[in-house]
N, C-alpha and C positions, 0 to 999 in steps of 0.2 A: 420604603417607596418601591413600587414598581416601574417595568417599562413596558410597554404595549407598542409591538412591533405590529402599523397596520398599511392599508392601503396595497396588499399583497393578495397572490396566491401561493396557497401552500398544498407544496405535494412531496411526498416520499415515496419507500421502494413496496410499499403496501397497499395504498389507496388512492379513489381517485383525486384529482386536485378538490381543494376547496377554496372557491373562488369570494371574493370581497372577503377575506378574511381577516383576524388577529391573534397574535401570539402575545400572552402576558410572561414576561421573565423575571425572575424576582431572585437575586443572587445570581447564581449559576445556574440556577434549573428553570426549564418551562413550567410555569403553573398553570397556564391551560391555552385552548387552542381551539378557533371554532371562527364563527360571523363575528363578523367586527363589532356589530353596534352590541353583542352579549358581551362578549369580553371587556370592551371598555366600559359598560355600564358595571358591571361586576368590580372591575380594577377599581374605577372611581368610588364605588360605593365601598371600599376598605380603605381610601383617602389617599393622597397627594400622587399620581401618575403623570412619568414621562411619556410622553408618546413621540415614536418616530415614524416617519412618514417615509415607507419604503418606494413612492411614485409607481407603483402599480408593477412590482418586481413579481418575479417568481420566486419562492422561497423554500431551500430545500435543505436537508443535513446535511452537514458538510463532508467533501470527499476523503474517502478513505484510500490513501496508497499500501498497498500490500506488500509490496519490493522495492525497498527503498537502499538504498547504500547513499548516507550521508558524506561518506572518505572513498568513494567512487574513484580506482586506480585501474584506470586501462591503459594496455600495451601503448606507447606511445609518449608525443611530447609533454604532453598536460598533464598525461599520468606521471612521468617524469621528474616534473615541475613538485606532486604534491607529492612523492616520495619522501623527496626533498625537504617537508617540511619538518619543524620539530616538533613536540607533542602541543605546547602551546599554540604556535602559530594552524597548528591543524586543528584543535579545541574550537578556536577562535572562524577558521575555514567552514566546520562543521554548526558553529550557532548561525554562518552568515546564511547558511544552507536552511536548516529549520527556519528562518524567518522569513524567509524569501517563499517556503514552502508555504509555510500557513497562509502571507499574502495571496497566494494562489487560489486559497478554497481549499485545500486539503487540512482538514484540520486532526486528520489524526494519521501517523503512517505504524506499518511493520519493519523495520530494520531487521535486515537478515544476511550481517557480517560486517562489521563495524571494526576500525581498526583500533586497536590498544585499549579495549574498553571504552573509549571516549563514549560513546552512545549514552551510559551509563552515568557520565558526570554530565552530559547534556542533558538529560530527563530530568535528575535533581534541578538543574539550574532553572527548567521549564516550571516544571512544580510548583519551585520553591517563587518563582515570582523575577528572577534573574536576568533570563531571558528570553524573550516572543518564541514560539514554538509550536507544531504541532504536538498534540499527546504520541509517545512514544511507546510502545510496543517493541519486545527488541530480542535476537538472540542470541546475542554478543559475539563471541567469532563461532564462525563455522565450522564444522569438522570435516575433516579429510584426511584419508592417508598419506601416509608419508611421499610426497611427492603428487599429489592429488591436485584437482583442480583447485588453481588458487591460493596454490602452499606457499609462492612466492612472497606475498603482503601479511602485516601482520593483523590482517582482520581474520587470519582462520588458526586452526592451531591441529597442528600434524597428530593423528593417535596411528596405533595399529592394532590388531590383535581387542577381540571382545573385551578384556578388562580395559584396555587403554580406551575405547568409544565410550564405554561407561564411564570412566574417568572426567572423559571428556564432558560427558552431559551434565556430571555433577559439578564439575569446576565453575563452565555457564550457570548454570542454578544457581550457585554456591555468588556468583556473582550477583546475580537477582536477574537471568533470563525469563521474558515470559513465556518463550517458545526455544524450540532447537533448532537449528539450522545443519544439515549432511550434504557432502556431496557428494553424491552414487555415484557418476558418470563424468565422463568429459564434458569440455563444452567449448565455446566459441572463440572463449582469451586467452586456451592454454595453446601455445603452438607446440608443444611437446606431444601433445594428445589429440584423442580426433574425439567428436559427441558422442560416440557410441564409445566411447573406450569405460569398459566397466572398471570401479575402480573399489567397490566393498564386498566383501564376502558373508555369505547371508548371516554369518553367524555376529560378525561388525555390525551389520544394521538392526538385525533381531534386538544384539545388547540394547543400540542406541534408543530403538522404540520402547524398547519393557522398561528402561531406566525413567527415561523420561516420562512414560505413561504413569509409573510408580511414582512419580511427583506431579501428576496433573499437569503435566506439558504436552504440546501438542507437539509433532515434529515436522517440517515440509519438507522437500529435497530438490535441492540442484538436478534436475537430470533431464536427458536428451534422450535415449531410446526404449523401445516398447520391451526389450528381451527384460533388463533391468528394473524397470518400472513397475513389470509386471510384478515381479519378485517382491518388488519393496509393500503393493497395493496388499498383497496375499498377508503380505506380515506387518498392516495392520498401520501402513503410511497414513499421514493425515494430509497432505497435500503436496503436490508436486508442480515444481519452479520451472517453465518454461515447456516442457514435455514437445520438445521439437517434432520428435515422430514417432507420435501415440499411433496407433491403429482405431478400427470400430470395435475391433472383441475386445481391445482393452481398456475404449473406454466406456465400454457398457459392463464389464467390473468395475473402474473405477464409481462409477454411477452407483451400480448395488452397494460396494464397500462402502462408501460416503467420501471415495476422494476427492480433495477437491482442486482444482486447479487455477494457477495464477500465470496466463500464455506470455505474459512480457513480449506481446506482439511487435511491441517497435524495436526489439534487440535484431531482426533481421530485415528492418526495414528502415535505416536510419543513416543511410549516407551522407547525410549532412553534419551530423554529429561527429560520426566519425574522422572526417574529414578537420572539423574543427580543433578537435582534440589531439589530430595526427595521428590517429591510428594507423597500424602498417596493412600493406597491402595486404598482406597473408591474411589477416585477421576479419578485413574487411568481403575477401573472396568470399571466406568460409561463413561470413554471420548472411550478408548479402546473400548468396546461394543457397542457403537454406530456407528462405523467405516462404516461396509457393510450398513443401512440406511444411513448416510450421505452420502454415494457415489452413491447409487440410487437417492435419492433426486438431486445430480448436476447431473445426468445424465438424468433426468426428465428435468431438468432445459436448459440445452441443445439442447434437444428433442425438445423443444421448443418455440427454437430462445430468452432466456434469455440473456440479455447483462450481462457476467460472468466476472470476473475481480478481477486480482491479488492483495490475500493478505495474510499473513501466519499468524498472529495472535502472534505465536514466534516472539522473536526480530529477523529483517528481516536480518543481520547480523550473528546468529547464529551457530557455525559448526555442522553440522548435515548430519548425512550419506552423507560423503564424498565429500559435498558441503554446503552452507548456506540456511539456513532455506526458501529464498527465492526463489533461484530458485528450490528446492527441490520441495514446493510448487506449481510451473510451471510445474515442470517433472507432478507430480501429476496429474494438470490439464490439458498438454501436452496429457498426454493417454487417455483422452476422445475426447477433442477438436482438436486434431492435431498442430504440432510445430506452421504451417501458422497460426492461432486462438490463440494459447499461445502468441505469439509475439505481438499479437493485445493486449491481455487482460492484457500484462504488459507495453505498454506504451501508444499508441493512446487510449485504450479504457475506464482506468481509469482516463487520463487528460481530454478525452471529458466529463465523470464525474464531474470531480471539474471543468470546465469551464473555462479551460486554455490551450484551443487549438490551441489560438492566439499564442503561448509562447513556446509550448510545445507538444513530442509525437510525433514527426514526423523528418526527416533528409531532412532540404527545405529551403531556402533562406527565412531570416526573422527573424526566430525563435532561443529560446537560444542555444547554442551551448552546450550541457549536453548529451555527445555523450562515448558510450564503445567498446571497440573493444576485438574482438576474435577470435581464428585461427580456430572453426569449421562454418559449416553455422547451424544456429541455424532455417532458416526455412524448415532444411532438419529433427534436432534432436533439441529436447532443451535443452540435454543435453550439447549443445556447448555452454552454459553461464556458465557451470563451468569451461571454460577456461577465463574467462577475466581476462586481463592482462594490459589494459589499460583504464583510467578514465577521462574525462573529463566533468569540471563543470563551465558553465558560460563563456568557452573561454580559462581555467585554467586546466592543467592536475594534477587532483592530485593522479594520482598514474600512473607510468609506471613500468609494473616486469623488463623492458628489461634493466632501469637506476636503477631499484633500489629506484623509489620516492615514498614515500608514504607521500604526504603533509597533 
């Protein structure tokens, strides 16, 4: 039996909408997508079809978050709190997180520094049919020097010296990482450091790339300033995490090289969160004040044909002025790039990223069926992703507001 999702339009980060349309889903994959009255003449005529009646949604792939931290530990009370936890009760923290996230519309994230591996037995458990989740991508802890941003939690794991970063990358692998995760630079949580504080020597980062590359991983990097960044783009970086204060000369190399970047614009624009969480004052100065730099820097980035690409850094779930931390995140980069470009940058443009665009990213006969729908058009505003209302994962809807499911 099929289903034929109609009474929609469908649009993704490639073409333009197609209006009265229907998607036939047959398992997990789209089996095709076009005018409603073909598709459902076609479904019928191979015998017995559900149809659901999407009331005249928009219908899009589902969002892809890029920087995700499931076990999310900042300075402060709530960070405190989940230190505090033990590895079950944080297993347990971390599946209520991926379900809440998929509710969202993000149906697929990149985890980039997960604490104790957990990331790792939550994908299994997503998989395997366990528990509700987004698909995980993941690069299990991070690497850093010894005393590097981050070294405090056990989502990163301290190396030094070019063998030890190699060490490092295989041990992640050895885990089953899909990507690497370095941290060049300082940043906004360490109060020992400041964002420009450099923290690898090129010949630690060169190991970390060649290793990595020698196993078909891609690497991204934590980093904040342009001296640093530069360095890392020349030797062959694959994308960089938040890039506080890029320049134009570099990011029109990053451009040529092919880096690409994920601005985590709301890490300097989020005093609500902060506040909620107890962040300390220090912490809040330094991320707060860097705001207006950060947003020149993605607008360099821009300026410059960088492939930009959604990710909030907050857990992508989050409630946050008035919608979730993720698309909040999108409004953000919405107002430089325009809705057409945000719609790119949270589904085609971070799958073609992780290299799953056989699978995924796009609304097309073949591919999984991880599809959201909502009643504004989102390539006019993007704020019409704070309307979804329905979710589908793999063929499986698990959330519709109109029945009330939230699977």
């Amino acid at each position: 039996m099929s289903v034929v999702l109609h009474n929609c339009t469908v649009v993704d980060g490639r073409l333009a909408p197609v209006e009265d349309a229907a998607v036939r889903v047959i398992g997990e994959r789209i089996a095709a997508v076009g005018p409603r009255d073909r598709v459902l003449a076609e479904a019928e005529a191979d015998g017995a079809v559900t149809r659901v009646d999407l009331g005249g949604a928009w219908l899009t792939p589902g969002l892809v978050n890029m920087h995700t931290h499931l076990s999310l530990t900042l300075p402060g009370t709530a960070g405190d709190r989940l230190k505090r936890m033990g590895p079950h009760e944080l297993a347990l923290y971390m599946a209520d997180g991926a379900r809440r996230t998929l509710h969202c519309g993000v149906t697929t994230v990149r985890c980039v520094a997960e604490k104790d591996h957990a990331d790792f037995a939550l994908r299994r458990s997503i998989e395997a049919g366990r528990a509700p989740g987004p698909r995980i991508f993941t690069a299990g802890l991070a690497l850093v020097c010894t005393g590097g941003h981050g070294h405090e939690g056990s989502d990163t794991l301290e190396c030094d010296g070019a063998d030890g970063f190699r060490r490092g990358v295989r041990q992640q692998i050895r885990a089953g990482a899909d990507l690497i995760k370095v941290m060049i630079s300082g940043g906004i949580a360490g109060e020992h450091e400041a964002i420009d504080t450099r923290q690898l020597h090129p010949d630690e980062l060169a190991a970390v790339l060649q290793t990595a590359h020698d196993w078909g991983r891609r690497v991204t990097a934590h980093a904040g300033p342009a001296p640093v960044i530069a360095e890392a783009v020349e030797l062959g970086l694959d994308c960089v995490e938040h890039g506080y204060q890029l320049t134009a000369e570099l990011a029109a190399r990053m451009a040529e090289r092919g880096t690409a970047l994920v601005p985590t614009l709301l890490v300097t624009r989020c005093k609500e969160f902060f506040d909620e969480l107890g962040v300390p004052d220090w912490m809040q100065r330094r991320s707060l004040g860097a705001g207006d730099r950060h947003l020149q820097s993605f607008a360099y980035a821009v300026e410059a044909g960088v492939e930009v690409l959604l990710g909030s850094d907050m857990p992508p779930f989050w409630p946050f002025e008035g919608t979730n931390a993720t698309v909040r995140e999108l409004e953000h980069m919405s107002a430089v790039i325009g809705p057409r470009r945000a719609l790119y940058a949270g589904t085609l443009g971070p799958v073609r990223w992780l290299r799953a665009e056989r699978d995924l990213g796009t609304v097309e006969a073949g591919k999984l069926a991880d599809l959201i729908a909502m009643d504004a058009d989102p390539t006019a505003d993007t704020a019409a992703f704070r309307g979804v209302r329905w979710v589908m994962k793999g063929g499986a809807v698990v959330r519709d507001d109109r029945c009330g499911v939230r699977a």
